[in-house]
C-alpha positions as CSV (number, residue, x, y, z in Angstrom):
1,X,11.5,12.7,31.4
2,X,14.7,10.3,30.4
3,X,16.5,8.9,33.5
4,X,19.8,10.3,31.9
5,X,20.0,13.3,29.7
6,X,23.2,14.6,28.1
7,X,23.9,17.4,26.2
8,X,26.8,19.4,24.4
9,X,28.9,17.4,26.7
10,X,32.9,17.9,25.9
11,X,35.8,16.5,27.4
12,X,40.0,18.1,26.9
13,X,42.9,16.2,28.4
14,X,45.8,18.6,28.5
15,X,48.6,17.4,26.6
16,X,51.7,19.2,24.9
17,X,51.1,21.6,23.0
18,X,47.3,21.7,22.0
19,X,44.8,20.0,24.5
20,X,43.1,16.6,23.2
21,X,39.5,16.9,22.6
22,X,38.8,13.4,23.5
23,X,34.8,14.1,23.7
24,X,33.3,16.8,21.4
25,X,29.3,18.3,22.4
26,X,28.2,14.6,22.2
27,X,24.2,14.6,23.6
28,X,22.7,11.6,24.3
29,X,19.4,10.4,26.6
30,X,18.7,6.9,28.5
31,X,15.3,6.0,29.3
32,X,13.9,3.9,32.4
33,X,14.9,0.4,31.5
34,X,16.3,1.1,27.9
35,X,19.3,-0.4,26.6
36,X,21.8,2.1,24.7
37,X,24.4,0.9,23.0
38,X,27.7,3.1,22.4
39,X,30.2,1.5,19.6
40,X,33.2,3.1,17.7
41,X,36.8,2.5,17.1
42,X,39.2,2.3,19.8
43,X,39.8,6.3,20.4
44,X,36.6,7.5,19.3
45,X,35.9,8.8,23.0
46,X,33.6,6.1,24.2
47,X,35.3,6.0,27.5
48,X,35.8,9.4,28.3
49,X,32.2,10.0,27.2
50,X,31.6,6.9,30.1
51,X,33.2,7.9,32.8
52,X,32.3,11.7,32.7
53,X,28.9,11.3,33.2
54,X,29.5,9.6,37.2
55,X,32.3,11.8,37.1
56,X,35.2,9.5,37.5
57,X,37.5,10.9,34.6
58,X,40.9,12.2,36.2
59,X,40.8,15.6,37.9
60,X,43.6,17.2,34.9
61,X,40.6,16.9,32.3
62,X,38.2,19.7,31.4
63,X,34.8,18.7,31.2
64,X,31.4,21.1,30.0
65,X,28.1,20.3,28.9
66,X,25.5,18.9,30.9
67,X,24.6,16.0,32.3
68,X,21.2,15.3,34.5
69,X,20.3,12.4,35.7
70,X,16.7,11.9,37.4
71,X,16.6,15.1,37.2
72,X,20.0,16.3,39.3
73,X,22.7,17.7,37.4
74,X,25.7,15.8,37.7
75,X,28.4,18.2,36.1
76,X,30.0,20.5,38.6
77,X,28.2,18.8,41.7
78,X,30.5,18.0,44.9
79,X,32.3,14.9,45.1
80,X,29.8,14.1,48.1
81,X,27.5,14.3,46.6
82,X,28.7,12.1,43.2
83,X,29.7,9.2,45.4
84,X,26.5,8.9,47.0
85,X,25.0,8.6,43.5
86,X,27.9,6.4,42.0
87,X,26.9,2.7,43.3
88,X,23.2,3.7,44.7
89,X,21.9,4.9,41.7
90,X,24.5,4.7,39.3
91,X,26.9,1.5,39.2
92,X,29.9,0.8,36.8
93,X,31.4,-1.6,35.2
94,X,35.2,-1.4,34.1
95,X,36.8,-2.6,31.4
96,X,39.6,-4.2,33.2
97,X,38.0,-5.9,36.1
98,X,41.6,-7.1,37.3
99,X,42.7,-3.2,37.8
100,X,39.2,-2.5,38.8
101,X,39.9,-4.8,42.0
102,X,41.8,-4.8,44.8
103,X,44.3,-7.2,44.6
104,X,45.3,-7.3,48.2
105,X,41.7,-8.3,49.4
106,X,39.6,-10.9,49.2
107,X,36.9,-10.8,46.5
108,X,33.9,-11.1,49.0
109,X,35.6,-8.6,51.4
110,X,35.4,-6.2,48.4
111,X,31.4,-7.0,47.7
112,X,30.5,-6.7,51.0
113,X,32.4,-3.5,51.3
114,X,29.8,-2.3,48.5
115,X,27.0,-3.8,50.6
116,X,28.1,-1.5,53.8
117,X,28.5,1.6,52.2
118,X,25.8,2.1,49.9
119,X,22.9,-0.6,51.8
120,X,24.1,0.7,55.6
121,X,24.0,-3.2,56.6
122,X,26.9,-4.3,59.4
123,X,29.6,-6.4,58.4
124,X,27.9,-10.1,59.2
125,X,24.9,-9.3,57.0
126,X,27.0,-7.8,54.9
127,X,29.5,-10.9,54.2
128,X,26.4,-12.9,54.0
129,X,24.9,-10.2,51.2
130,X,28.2,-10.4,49.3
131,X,27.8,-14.1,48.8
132,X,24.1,-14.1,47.5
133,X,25.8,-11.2,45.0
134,X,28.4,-13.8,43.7
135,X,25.7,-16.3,43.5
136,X,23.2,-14.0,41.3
137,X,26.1,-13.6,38.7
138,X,26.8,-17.4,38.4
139,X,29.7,-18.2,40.4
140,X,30.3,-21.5,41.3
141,X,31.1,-22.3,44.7
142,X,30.4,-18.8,46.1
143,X,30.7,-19.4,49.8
144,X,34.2,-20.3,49.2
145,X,35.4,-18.2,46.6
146,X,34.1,-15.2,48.5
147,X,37.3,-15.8,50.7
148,X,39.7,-16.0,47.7
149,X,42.0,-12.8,46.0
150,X,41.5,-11.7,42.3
151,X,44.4,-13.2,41.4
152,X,42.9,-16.6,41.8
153,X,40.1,-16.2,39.5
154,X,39.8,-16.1,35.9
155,X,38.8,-13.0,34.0
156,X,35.3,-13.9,33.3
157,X,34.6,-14.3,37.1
158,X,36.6,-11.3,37.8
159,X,34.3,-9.1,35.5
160,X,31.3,-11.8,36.9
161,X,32.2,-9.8,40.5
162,X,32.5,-6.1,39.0
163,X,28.9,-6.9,38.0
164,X,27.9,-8.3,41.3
165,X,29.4,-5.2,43.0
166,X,27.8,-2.5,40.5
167,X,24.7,-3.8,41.1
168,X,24.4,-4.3,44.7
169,X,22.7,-1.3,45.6
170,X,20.1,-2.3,42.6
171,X,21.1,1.1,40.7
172,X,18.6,2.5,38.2
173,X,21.2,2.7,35.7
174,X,24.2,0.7,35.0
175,X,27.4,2.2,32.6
176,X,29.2,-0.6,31.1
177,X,32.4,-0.4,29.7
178,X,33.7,-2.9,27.5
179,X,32.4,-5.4,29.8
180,X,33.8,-8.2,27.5
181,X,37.0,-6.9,25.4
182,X,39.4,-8.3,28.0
183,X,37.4,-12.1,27.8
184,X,37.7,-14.7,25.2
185,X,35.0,-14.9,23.0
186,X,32.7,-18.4,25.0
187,X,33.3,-16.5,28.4
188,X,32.6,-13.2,26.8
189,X,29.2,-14.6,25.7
190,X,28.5,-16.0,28.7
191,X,28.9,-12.5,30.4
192,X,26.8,-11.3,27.7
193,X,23.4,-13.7,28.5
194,X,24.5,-12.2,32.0
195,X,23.7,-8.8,30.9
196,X,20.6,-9.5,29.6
197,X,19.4,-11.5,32.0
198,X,20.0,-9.2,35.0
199,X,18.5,-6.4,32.8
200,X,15.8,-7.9,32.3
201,X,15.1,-9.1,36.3
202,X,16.0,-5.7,37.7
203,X,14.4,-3.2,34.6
204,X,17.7,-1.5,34.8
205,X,18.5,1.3,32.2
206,X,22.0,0.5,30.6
207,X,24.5,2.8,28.6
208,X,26.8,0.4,26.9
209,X,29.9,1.1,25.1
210,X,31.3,-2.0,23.0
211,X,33.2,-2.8,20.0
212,X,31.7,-6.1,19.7
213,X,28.8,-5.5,17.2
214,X,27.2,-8.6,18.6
215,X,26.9,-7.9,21.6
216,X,25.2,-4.5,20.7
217,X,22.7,-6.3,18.7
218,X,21.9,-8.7,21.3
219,X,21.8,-6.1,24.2
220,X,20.7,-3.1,23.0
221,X,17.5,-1.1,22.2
222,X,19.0,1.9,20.1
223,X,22.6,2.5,19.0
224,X,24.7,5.4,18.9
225,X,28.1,5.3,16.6
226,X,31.0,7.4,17.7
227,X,34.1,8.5,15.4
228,X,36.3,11.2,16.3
229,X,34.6,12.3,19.8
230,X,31.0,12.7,18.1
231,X,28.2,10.9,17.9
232,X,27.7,10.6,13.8
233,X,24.3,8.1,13.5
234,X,22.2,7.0,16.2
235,X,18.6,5.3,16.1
236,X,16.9,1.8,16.3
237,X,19.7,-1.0,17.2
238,X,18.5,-2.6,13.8
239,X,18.1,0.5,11.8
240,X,21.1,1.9,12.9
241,X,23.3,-2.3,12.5
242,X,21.3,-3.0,8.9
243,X,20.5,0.3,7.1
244,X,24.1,1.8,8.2
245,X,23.4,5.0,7.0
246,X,26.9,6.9,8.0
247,X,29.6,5.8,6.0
248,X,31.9,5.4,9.0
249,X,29.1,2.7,10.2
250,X,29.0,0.7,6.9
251,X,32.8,0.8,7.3
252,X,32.4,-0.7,10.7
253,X,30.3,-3.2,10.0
254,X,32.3,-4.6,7.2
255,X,35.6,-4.6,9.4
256,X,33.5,-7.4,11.9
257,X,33.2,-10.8,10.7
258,X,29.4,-10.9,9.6
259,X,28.9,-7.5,9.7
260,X,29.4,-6.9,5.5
261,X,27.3,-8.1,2.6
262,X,27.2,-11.9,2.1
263,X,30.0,-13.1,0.3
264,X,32.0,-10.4,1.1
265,X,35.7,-10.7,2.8
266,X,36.5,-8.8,5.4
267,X,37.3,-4.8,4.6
268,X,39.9,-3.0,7.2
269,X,39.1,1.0,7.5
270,X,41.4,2.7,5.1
271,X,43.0,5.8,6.8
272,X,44.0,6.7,10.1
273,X,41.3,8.5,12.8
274,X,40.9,11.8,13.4
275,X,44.2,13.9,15.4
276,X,42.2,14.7,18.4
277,X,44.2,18.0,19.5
278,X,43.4,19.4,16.0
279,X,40.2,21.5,15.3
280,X,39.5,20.8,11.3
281,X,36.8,21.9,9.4
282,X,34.5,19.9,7.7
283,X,33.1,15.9,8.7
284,X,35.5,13.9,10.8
285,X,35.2,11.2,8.5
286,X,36.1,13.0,5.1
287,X,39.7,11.8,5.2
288,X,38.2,7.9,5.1
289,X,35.4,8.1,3.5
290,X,34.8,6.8,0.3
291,X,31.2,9.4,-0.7
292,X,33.9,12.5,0.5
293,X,32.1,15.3,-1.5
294,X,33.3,18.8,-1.6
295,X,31.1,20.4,1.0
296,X,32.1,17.8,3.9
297,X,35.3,19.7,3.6
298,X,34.3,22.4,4.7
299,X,31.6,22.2,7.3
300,X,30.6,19.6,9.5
301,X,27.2,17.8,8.9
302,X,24.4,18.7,11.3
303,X,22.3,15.0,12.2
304,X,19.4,14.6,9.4
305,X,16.4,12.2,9.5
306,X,17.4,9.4,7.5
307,X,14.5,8.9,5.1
308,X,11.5,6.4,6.1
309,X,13.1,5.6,9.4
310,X,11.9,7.2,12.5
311,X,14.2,8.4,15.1
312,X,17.3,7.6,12.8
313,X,19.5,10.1,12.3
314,X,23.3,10.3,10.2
315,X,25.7,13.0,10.4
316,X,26.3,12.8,6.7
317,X,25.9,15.6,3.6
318,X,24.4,12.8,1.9
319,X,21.2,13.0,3.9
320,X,20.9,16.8,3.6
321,X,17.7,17.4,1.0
322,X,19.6,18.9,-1.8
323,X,22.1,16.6,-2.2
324,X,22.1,14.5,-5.2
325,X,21.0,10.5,-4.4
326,X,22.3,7.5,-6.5
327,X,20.3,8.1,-9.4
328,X,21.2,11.6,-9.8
329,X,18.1,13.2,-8.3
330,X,17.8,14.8,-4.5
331,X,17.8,12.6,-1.4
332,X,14.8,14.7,-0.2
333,X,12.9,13.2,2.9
334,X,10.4,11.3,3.8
């Protein structure tokens, strides 16, 4: 049994007029100590996908599906309940680590607080607890800068003590969040050989939603794209980063520097994304993409097998069995 299982899970934010489907019947699993990696555009839903599975999405929004984690559904449980979970068993990492922290507390106050709640250990132990945390993420000096306020420290060790503090409790699962889109790239790195380091000392499972393509292919064992509030191609990390079967993948990889063909500039995505209060017909990606045939118009495409690789999928008309390959005859499957 995975340690996290989604399914048909949807998310609305009310809005003027029509409500924005921000998250639309994405399903997705974890495994014990598997890395998954979650990467789209900037509004493809990655976050509200995130944060509705520890429940920490703002009360306005409507969220249905499921979501079970060891076994415990999480949707519709008690907020109790969910913060018993969130921290123990599940800890987060925000994208933002300065508005993730308090900025009227020291930093090792704010550990230790972590330490209290979710480890039951009195403040002295605590305090001492915290500062072995700030050491395990590489801080320097962590005796002393346990007694400074975020606004002394960089962003790198700002985001170095959200990871200290989601892991405290030694959760089975850690949700990262753009852990590195607010660092420059040589800190953002360094964070990243965190990561895997950690992961690979604790056997943490870790859903991970990123932009930066490297540090999905570094980090994670299979990928999942998202456009539009969907999940469109999922699989392998390096099926999913090399064969590119969805179009809107291809398109994503040639937008990243080295993620086209060799020799190839730098492509931007032609188009704007999907309006997320409308309901279309048809594949999210028709209006971009550049293999739009009729029939993607009109329906969207259910995930097929891409041929010869196991596990990959693509929500794509191209992969359906009848439709008509490069060199005119059917993709068929293998």
């Amino acid at each position: 049994m995975a340690l996290l299982t989604v399914r048909d899970l949807s998310v609305e934010f009310p809005a003027s007029g029509a409500a924005v489907r921000a998250v639309r019947r994405v399903s997705l699993s974890v495994q014990d100590g598997e890395v998954v990696g979650l990467v789209g555009e900037s509004g493809s839903g990655k976050t509200a996908a995130m944060m509705a599975i520890p429940g920490l999405l703002p009360s306005a929004a409507h969220v249905a599906g499921s979501v079970r984690f060891a076994g415990r559904e999480l949707l519709g449980a008690r907020e109790q309940e969910l913060r018993r979970i969130r921290g123990a068993r599940i800890g987060v990492v925000f994208q933002d680590p300065l508005s993730a922290l308090n900025p009227t507390m020291p930093v090792g106050r704010q550990v230790a607080e972590v330490v209290v709640h979710h480890l039951h250990l009195g403040w002295r132990e605590a305090r001492e607890r915290a500062v072995e945390l700030l050491a395990s993420v590489d801080l320097p000096d962590p005796g002393r800068r346990a007694a400074e306020y975020p606004h002394q420290w960089s962003g790198g060790m700002r985001q170095r003590a959200l990871i200290a503090m989601a892991l405290a409790a030694r959760p089975s699962l850690l949700i990262a969040d753009e852990p590195t889109s607010a660092l420059d790239a040589r800190v953002a790195t360094e964070v990243a050989e965190l990561l895997l380091r950690l992961q690979s000392e604790l056997g943490m499972a870790v859903l991970l939603a990123s932009h930066d393509l490297g540090l999905i292919a570094r980090l994670a064992d299979r990928v999942l794209v998202m456009y539009g509030g969907q999940i469109v191609e999922s699989g392998g990390c390096a099926d999913v980063l090399l064969g590119r079967a969805h179009p809107y993948t291809s398109a994503l990889m040639g937008a990243v520097p080295g993620g086209g063909a060799p020799g190839t500039a730098l492509s931007a995505i032609p188009g704007e994304p999907p309006d997320a209060s409308r309901r279309d017909a048809g594949c999210a990606f028709a209006a971009r993409c550049p293999h739009v045939m009729y029939g993607c118009l009109r329906a969207a495409p259910p995930p097929y097998p891409v041929p010869g690789k196991i596990g990959h999928v693509a929500c794509c008309w191209r992969y359906h069995p009848d439709a008509p390959s490069a060199d005119g005859g059917a993709h068929g499957r293998t």
